[in-house]
N, C-alpha and C positions, 0 to 999 in steps of 0.2 A: 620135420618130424622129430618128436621127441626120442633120445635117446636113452637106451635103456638102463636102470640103476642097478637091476639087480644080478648082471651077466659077471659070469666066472672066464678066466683067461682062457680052460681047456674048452670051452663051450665056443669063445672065439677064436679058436684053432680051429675046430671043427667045422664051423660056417667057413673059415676062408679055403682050408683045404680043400671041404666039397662043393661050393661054389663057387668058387673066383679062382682055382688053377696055382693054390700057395702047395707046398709041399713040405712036412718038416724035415729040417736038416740033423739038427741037431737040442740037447739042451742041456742048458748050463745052468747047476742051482735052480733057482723058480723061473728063468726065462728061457723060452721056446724061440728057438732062431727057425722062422721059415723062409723058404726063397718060393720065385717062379719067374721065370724066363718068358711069361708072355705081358706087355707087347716088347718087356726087354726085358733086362733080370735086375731085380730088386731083392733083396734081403730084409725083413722086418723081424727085431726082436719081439715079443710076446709075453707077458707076465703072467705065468701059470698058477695067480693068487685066486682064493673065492671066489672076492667080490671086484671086481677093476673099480678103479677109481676114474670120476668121469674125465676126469683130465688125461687122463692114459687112453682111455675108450675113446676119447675124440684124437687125441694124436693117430693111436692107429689107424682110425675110421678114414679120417683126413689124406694119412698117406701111402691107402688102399686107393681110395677112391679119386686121388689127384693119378699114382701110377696106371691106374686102367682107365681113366679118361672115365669116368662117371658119377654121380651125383653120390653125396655120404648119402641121400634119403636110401639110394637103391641096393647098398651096403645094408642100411640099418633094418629096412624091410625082409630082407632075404634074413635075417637073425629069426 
């Protein structure tokens, strides 16, 4: 599945908050630090710009979906 070009970072805060169990912690300058504790705890920073750049949107996407054991497609769908 292709990935999206034109997602804002606060837009993918909201997707992982309300579906994948992130919660924010904190934020420092433009980046959004969220944790979640399921199925262990992880920490990912977040870049609260516009537009993400696709290389930033695949890192997170990558390792959302390597920490909860499921496919980037099923990440990128839920957007």
């Amino acid at each position: 599945m292709k990935i999206p070009r034109d997602l804002s970072g606060k837009n993918l805060v909201e997707v992982l908050c309300r579906t994948w169990g992130y919660r924010v912690v904190h934020q420092k300058g433009s980046h959004v630090v969220l944790e979640t504790d399921e199925p262990s705890h992880q920490r990912i920073a977040v870049p609260a710009h516009k537009h993400l750049r696709i290389g930033t949107l695949s890192a997170v996407l990558r390792a959302v979906a390597s920490h909860k054991g499921v496919e980037r497609d099923a990440i990128i769908t839920s957007i």
